[in-house]
C-alpha positions as CSV (number, residue, x, y, z in Angstrom):
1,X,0.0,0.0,0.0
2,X,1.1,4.0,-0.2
3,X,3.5,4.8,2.5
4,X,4.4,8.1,3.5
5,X,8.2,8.6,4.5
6,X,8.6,11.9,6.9
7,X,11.8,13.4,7.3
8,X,13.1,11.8,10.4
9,X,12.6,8.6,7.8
10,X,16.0,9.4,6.4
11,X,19.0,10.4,8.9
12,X,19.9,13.7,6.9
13,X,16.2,14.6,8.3
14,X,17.1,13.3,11.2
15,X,17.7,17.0,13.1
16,X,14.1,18.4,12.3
17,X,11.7,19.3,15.4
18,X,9.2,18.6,13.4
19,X,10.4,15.2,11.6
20,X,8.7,12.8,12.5
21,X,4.8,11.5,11.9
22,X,3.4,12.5,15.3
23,X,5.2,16.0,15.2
24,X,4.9,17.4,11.7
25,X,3.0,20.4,10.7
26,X,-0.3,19.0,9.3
27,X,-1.6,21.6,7.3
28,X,1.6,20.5,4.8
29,X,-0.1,17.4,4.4
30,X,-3.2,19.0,2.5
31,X,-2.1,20.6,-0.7
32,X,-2.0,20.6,-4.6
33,X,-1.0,18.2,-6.5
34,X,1.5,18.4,-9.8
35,X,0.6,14.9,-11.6
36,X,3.8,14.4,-13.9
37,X,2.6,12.3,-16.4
38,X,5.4,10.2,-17.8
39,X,3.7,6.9,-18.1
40,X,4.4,6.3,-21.7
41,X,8.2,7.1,-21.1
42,X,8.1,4.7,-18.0
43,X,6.3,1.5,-19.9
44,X,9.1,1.9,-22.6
45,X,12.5,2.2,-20.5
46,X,11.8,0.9,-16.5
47,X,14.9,2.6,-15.6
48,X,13.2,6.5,-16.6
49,X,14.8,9.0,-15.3
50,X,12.7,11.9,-14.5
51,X,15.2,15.1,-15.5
52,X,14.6,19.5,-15.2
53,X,14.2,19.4,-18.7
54,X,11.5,17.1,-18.5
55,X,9.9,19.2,-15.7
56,X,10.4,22.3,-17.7
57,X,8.8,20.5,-21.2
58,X,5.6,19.5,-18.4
59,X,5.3,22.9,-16.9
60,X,5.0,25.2,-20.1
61,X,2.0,23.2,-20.7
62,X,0.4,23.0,-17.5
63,X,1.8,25.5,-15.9
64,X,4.4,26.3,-13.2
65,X,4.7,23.9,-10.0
66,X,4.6,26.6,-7.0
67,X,5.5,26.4,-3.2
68,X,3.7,24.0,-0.8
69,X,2.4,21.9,-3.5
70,X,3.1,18.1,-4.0
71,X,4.7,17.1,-6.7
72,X,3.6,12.9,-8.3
73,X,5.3,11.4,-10.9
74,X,2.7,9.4,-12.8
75,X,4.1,6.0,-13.9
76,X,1.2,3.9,-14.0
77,X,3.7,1.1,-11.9
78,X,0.8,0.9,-9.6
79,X,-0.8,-2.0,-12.5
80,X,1.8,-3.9,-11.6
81,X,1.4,-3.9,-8.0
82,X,-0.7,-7.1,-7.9
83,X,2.3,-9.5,-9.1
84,X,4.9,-8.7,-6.5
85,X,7.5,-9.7,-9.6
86,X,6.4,-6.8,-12.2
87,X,6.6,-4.4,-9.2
88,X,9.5,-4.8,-8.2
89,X,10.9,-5.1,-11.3
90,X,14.3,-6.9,-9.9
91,X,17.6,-8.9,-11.9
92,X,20.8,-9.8,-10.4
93,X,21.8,-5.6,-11.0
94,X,18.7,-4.8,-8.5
95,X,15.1,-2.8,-9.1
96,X,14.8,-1.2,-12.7
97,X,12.0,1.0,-11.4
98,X,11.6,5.0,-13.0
99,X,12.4,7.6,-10.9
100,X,14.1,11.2,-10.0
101,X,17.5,12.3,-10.8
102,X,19.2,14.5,-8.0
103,X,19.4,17.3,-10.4
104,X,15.5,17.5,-10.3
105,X,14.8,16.8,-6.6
106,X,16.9,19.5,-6.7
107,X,15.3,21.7,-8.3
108,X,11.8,21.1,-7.1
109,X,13.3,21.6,-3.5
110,X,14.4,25.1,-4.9
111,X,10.4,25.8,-6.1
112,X,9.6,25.2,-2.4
113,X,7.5,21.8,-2.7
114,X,5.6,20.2,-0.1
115,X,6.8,16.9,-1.3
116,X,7.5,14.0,-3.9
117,X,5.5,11.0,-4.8
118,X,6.3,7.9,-6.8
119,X,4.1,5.1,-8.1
120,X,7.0,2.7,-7.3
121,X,8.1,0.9,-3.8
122,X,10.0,3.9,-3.1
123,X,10.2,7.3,-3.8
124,X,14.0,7.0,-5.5
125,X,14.7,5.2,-9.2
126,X,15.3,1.5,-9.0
127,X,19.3,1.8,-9.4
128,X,19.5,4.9,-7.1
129,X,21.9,3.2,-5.1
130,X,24.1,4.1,-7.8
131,X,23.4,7.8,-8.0
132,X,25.5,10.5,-6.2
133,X,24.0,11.1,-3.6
134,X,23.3,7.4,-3.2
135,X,19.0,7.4,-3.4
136,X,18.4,11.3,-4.0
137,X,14.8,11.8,-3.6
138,X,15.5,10.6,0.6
139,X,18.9,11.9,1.0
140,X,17.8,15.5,-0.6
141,X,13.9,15.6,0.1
142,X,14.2,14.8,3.9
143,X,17.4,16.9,4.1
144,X,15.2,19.8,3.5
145,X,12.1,18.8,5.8
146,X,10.1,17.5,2.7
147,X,8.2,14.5,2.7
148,X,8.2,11.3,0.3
149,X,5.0,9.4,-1.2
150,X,5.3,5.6,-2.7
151,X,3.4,3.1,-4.0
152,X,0.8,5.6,-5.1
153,X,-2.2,4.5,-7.3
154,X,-4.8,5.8,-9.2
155,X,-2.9,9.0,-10.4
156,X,-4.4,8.3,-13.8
157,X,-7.9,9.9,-12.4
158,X,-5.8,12.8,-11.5
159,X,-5.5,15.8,-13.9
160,X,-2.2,16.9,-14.2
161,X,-3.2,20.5,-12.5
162,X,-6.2,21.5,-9.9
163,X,-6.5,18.6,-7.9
164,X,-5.5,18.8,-4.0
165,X,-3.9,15.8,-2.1
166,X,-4.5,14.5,1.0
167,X,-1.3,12.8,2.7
168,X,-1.8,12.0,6.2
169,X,-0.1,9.2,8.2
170,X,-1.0,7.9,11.1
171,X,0.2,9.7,14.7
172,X,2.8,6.9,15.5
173,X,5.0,8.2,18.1
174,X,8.3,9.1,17.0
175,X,7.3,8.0,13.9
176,X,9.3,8.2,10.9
177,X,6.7,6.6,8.5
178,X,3.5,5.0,7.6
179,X,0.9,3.8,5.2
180,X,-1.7,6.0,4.6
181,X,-4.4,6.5,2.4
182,X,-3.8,8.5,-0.2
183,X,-6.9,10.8,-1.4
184,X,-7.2,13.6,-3.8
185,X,-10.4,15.8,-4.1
186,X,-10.7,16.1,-7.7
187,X,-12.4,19.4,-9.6
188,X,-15.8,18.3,-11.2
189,X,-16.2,18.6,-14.8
């Protein structure tokens, strides 16, 4: 199921007040969503890597991505989360999932986001062991007190603009994540 990682999740996040599940500012938890869709990308290359470029390309069509928002990258990984195989997505050189570079955590830590959410096990690419830093998307997003969403689903309902998410986890003391239940309150029409 989703799982929400808060920044205590992660120990560069480790020195935030207000890091953990049970301590964090819960009005950051209710805010607009940016649905990324790269899904065609993803089915054709499992290792996608989600780059500035590519965020750049999305926003002059949608429009800009602004502070306190959430920011999804829509894979459409979540049909494969009934055959624990597909999911994963693993050979003897690890998870080929898609993901974030650095370079664009980066830069959507610089546009203030709330926080980043994968369709994926985790909120990092498959081979970001590899990456420098090792697994951006945790080393840089809870580094700057932001929060991670994985496993997502249903982000194909979701325009890519207009809808709000709602990202709470559960109050577990000293908690530095948790599944939650995803929802999104979609504009009609």
């Amino acid at each position: 199921g989703t799982h929400f990682d808060a920044p205590h999740h992660w120990i560069t996040g480790k020195d935030f007040s207000d890091g953990y599940t049970d301590t964090l500012d819960v009005q950051r938890l209710v805010a607009p969503v940016n649905v990324l869709d790269f899904s065609k990308e993803c089915g054709e290359n499992p290792d996608f890597l989600l780059t500035i470029d590519h965020v750049k390309a999305w926003e002059a069509e949608h429009g800009e991505i602004k502070e306190g928002e959430w920011v999804v990258l829509r894979s459409d990984w979540d049909s494969r989360a009934d055959d624990e195989g597909r999911f994963l997505n693993a050979d003897e050189t690890g998870p080929h999932t898609p993901g974030p570079t650095a370079e664009v955590i980066e830069f959507l830590i610089g546009k203030g986001i709330v926080g980043w959410g994968s369709q994926c096990i985790g909120t990092d690419a498959g081979q970001a062991g590899g990456m420098t830093p090792p697994f951006p998307a945790h080393n840089l997003l809870h580094l700057n007190n932001r929060f991670g969403l994985a496993s997502l689903a249903n982000l194909s309902k979701l325009p890519p603009k207009g809808a709000i998410l709602i990202a709470a986890p559960l109050k577990i003391k000293n908690g530095t994540g948790s599944p939650i239940r995803a929802l999104a309150l979609v504009p009609k029409g």
